[in-house]
matplotlib code that plots the C-alpha trace (Angstrom):
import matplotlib.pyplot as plt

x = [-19.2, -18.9, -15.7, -15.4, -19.3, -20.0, -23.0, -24.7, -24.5, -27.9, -28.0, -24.8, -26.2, -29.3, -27.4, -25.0, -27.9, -26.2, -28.2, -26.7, -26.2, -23.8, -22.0, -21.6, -20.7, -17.2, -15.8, -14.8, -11.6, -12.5, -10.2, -12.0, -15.7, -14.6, -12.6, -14.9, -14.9, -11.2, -10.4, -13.0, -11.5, -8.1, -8.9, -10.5, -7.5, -5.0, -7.0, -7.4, -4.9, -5.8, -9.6, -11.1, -13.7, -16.9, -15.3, -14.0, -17.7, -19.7, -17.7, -18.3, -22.3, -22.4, -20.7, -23.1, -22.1, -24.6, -22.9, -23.5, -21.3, -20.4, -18.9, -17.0, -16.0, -14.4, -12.5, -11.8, -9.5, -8.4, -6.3, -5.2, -6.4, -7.6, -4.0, -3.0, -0.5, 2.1, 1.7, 4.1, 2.7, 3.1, 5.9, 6.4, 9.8, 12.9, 16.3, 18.4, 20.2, 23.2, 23.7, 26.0, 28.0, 28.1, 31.1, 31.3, 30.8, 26.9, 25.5, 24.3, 23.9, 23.1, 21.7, 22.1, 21.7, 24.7, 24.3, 26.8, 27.6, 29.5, 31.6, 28.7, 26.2, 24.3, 23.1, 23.1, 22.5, 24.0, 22.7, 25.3, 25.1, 27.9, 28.6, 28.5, 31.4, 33.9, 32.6, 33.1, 30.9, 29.1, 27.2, 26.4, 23.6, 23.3, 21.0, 19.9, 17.1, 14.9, 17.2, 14.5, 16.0, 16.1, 14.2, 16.9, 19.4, 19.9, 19.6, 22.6, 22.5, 21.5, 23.7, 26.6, 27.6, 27.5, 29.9, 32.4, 32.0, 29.8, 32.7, 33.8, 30.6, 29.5, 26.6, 25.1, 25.8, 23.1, 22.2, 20.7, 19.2, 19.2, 18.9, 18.2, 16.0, 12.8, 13.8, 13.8, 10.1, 9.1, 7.6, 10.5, 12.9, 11.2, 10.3, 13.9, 15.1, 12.5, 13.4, 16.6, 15.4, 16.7, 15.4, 14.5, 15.1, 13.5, 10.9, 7.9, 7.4, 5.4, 2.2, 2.5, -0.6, -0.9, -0.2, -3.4, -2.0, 0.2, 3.3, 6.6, 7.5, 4.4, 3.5, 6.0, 5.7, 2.0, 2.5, 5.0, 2.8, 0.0, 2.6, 3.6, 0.0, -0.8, 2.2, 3.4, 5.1, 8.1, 8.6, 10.4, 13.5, 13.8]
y = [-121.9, -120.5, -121.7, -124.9, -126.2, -124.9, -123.1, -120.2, -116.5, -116.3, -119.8, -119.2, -115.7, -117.5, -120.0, -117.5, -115.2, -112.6, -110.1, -110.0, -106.3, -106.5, -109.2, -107.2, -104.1, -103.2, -103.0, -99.4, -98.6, -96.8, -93.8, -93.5, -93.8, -91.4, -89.4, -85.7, -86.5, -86.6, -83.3, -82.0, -82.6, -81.9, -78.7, -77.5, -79.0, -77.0, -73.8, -74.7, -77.0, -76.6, -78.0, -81.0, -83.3, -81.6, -78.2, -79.5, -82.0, -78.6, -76.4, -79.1, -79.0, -75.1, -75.8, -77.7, -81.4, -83.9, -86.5, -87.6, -87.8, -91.7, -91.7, -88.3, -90.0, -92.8, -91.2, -89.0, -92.2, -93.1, -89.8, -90.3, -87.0, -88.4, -88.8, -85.9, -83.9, -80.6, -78.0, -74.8, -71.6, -69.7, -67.1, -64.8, -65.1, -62.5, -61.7, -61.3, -58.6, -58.4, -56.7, -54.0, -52.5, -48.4, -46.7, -44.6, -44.3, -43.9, -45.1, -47.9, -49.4, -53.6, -55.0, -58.4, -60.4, -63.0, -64.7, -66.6, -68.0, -66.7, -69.3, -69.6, -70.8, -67.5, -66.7, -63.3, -61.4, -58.5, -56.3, -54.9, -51.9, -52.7, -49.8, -51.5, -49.4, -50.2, -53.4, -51.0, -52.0, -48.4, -49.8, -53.2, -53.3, -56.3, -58.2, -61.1, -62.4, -59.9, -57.9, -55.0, -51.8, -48.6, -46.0, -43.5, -45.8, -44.5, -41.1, -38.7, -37.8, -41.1, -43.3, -41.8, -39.3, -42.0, -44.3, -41.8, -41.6, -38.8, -35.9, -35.4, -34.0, -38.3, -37.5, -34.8, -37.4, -38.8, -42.7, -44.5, -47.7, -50.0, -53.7, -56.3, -59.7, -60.0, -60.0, -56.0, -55.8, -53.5, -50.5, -48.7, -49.7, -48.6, -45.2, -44.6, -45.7, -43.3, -40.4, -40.5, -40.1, -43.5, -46.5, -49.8, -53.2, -55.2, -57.9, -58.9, -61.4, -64.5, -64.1, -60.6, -58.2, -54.8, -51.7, -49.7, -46.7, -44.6, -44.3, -42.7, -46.1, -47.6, -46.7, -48.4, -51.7, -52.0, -52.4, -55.1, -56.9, -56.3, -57.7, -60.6, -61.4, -61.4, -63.0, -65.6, -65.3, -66.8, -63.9, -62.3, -64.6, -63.5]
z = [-41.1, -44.7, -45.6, -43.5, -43.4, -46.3, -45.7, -47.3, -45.4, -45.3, -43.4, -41.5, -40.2, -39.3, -37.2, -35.4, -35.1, -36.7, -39.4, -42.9, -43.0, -39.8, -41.6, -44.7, -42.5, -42.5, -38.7, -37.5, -35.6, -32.4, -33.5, -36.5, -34.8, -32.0, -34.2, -33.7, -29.8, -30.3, -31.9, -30.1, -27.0, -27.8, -28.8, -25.5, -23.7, -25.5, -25.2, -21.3, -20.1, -16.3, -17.0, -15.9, -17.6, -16.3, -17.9, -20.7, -21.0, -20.1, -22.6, -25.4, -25.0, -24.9, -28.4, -29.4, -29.1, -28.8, -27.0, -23.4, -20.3, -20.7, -24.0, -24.1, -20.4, -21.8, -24.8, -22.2, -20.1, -23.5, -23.9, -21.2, -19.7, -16.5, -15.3, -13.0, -15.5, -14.7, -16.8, -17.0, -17.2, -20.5, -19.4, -22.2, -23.7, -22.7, -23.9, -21.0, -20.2, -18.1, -14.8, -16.0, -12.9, -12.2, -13.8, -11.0, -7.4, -5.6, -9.2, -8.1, -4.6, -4.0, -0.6, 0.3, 3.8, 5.6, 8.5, 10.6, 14.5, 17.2, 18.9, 21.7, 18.8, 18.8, 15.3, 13.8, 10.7, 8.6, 6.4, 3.8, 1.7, -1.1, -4.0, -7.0, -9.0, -6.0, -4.7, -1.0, 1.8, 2.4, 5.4, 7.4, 9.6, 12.3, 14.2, 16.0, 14.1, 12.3, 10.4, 9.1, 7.0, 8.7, 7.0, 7.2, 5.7, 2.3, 3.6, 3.5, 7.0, 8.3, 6.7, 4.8, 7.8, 10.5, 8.8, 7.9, 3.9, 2.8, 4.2, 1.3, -0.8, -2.1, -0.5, -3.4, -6.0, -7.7, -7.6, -10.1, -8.6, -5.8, -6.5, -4.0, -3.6, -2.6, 1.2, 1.0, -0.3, 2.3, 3.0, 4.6, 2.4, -1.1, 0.8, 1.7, -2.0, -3.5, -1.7, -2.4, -5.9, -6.9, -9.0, -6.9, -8.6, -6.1, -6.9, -4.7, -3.0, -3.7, -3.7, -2.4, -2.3, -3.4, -0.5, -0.5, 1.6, -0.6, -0.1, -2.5, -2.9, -3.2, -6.9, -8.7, -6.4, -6.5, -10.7, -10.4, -8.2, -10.9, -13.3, -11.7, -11.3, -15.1, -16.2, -13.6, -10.6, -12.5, -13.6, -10.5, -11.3, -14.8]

ax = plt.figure().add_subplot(projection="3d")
ax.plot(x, y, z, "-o")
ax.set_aspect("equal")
plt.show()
């Protein structure tokens, strides 16, 4: 109306029923007028990523913030933080290190499962003791389906005797550790490592709980458990 009709503001205004000081107001972009709300709520969502609105809302009035529900709610959709999002876990970073082999024999022993099937289509699985200096299979234990670690498997006369190895004196020779995968997380097993005074490199399971009856084996377990509690259970496969 002022630059085609001609008119004054003040007559213009009065027509569109519009006041003169919001026409001589300069218009706002909505990041600039929500700006605080923005920074605001990006910096509770970095420091807590897993939060929701109502934590992130509740945590912004305990600071102090005086707005309500409905607008932090709709700068909230315009972030985009509504939309179900993945977020890693922070997993402190590690060099790795690799598996360096014994030098010599009974330094260092490594379990691992195998399964295959007989020509009838039974299943069965094996449990192999492997030296890790000779690559020499020092003991292979089998079974139909459970295949459980005997507790006198890592001991001299249990295990080296009965499969013809420990004649000639192997036995007394000290070993240094035992590494195997989660699958030998038990109680039998880290007993029988323990005793034979060697170190066990066997990470917990997931989501595994801490033993409450002491054991020789139990010590050492129960603080990796405590470990992978604190910093992820991610870090079993580092």
């Amino acid at each position: 109306m002022v630059t085609e009709h001609r008119l004054s503001i003040t007559r213009a205004c009065r027509t569109a029923g519009l006041s003169r000081a919001a026409y001589y107001k300069a218009p706002r972009l909505p990041q600039e007028k929500d700006a605080e709300v923005i920074d605001a709520l990006n910096g509770v969502v970095e420091r807590n990523a897993r939060w929701g609105f109502w934590k992130c809302f509740d945590r912004l009035r305990l600071d102090g913030r005086p707005w309500n529900h409905k607008r932090v709610w709709r700068v909230y959709c315009e972030l985009g933080l509504n939309i179900p999002r993945r977020t890693k876990r922070r997993v402190p970073k590690r060099e790795p290190v690799p598996l360096a082999a014994g030098s010599f024999v009974n330094q260092g022993w490594a379990l691992d499962f195998m399964h295959d099937v007989l020509y009838d289509g039974r299943r069965f699985r094996t449990l192999n003791v492997i030296d890790e200096a000779n690559c020499g299979a020092l003991a292979i234990q089998v079974a139909r389906r459970r295949c459980k670690p005997r507790s006198n498997l890592l001991q001299p006369s249990g295990f080296l005797k009965s499969t013809g190895t420990g004649s000639g004196g192997r036995s007394a020779e000290p070993i240094t550790s035992v590494s195997a995968d989660g699958a030998y997380d038990t109680r039998a097993c880290l007993d029988a490592i323990v005793r034979r005074g060697a170190q066990a490199v066997i990470p917990p399971r997931k989501n595994a709980r801490a033993w409450k009856q002491a054991s020789p084996g139990s010590a050492s377990r129960n603080e990796a458990v405590r470990a992978c509690k604190r910093l992820g259970w991610r870090i079993r496969k580092s």
